[in-house]
Every structure is written in C-alpha cells, then in structure tokens.
C-alpha positions in Angstrom: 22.0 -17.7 44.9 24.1 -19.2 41.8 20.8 -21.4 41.1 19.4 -17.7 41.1 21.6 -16.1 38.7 21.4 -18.7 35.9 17.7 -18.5 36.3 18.0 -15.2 35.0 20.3 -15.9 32.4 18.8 -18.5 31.0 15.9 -16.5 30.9 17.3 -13.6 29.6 19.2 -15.9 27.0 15.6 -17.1 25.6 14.2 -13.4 25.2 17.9 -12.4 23.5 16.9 -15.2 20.7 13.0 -14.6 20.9 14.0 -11.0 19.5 16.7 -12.2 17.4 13.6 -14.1 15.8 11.7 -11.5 15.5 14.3 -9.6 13.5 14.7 -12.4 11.3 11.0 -12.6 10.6 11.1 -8.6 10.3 14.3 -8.1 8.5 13.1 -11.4 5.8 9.9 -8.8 5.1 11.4 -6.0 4.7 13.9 -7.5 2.1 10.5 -8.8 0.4 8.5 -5.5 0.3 11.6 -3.9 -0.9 12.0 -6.4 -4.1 8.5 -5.6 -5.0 8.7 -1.8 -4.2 9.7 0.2 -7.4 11.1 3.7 -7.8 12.0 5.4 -10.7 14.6 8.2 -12.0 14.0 10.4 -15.0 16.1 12.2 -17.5 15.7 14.3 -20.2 12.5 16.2 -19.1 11.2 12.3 -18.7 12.2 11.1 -22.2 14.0 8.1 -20.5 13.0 6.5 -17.6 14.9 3.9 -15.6 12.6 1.7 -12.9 14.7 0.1 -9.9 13.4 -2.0 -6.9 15.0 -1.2 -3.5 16.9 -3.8 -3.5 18.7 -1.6 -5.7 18.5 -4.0 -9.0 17.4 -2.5 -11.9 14.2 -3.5 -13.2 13.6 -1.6 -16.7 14.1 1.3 -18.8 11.7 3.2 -20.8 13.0 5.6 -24.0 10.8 7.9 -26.0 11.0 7.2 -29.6 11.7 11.1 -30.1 14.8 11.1 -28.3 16.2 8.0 -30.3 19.0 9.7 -32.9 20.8 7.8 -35.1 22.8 10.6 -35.1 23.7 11.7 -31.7 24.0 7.9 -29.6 25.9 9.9 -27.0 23.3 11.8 -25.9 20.9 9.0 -25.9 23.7 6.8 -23.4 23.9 10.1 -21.3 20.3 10.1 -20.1 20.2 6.2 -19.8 22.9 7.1 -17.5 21.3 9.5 -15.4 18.0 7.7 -15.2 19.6 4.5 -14.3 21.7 6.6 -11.7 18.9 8.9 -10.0 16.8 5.6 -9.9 19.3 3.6 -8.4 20.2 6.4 -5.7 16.4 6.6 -5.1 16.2 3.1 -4.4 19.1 2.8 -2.0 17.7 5.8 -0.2 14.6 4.1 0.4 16.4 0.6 1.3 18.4 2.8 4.2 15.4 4.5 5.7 13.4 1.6 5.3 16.4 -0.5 7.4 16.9 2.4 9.8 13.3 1.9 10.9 13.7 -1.4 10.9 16.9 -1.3 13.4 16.1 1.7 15.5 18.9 3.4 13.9 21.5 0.9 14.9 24.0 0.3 12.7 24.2 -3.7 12.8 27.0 -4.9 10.7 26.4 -7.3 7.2 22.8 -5.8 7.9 23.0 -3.2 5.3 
C-alpha cells in the first residue's frame, strides 16, 4: 500500500512542476507581449500625449507646438502630468487583466 501511495505522489509531484512550467513559459510571454504592447493617455483635448508599455514604463511623450508657452510652463507640466498619469494607469490596468487571465484570478504573491 505505502509503495502505492508514493506512486501517486511522485506522480502527482511531476504534474505539480509540469504546470509550474507551464506558468513559467506562460507568465515569461505575457511579460514579453506586455513590453511591446503600448497604450497611451491624453491631455489637453490631445495636445500632449504620453505612450506607456504595460509593463508600466513610460515610453514617450508627444506635445503640440501650440500648447508650448513660454509664458505659462505650468500649464504645459500639468498636462504632461496627466498624460503621463492616465497612460500609466491605462497600462497597469491592462497588466492586471492581462495577469488575472493569466492566473485564473488567483492572487499569487511576487506575481503581480
């Protein structure tokens, strides 16, 4: 019976790492198609535009030359601001649905 049980185990211990590869394989993907994925957030009535990946890194800004006053810098640093932050937000939004499919909806810890 004991010869029985660690049959089991020890099969059961090869499908537990077979899947764990999987993830791996899955998860190192993901993290790829998210690098190259790009999302953007707008201010201004689209005047300045920020581009992020979903890896949430950000990957360029784009600024009308009409909205470039010498004169009023502040408002110019506001809508970088809000570009870069709706762009950013976008791109973690993505990252989570994109790791929620990815895990079923399990929360796995250092995962996200």
């Amino acid at each position: 019976m004991a010869k029985g049980f660690g049959g089991d185990m020890s099969h059961m211990m090869r499908e537990v790492q077979k899947q764990t590869q999987d993830m791996q394989r899955k998860l190192s993907e993901l993290e790829k198609d998210l690098k190259d994925r790009i999302v953007e957030g707008t201010a201004g009535g689209g005047m300045v535009t920020a581009y992020a990946n979903c890896q949430r890194q950000l990957r360029g800004i784009k600024i009308a030359p009409e909205v470039v006053d010498p004169e009023d810098v502040g408002m110019l640093e506001d809508l970088v601001t809000a570009a870069v932050t709706q762009a950013l937000k976008k791109a973690e939004e993505v990252h989570q649905e994109e790791m929620t499919k990815l895990t079923g909806g399990i929360n796995i810890p250092g995962l996200f």
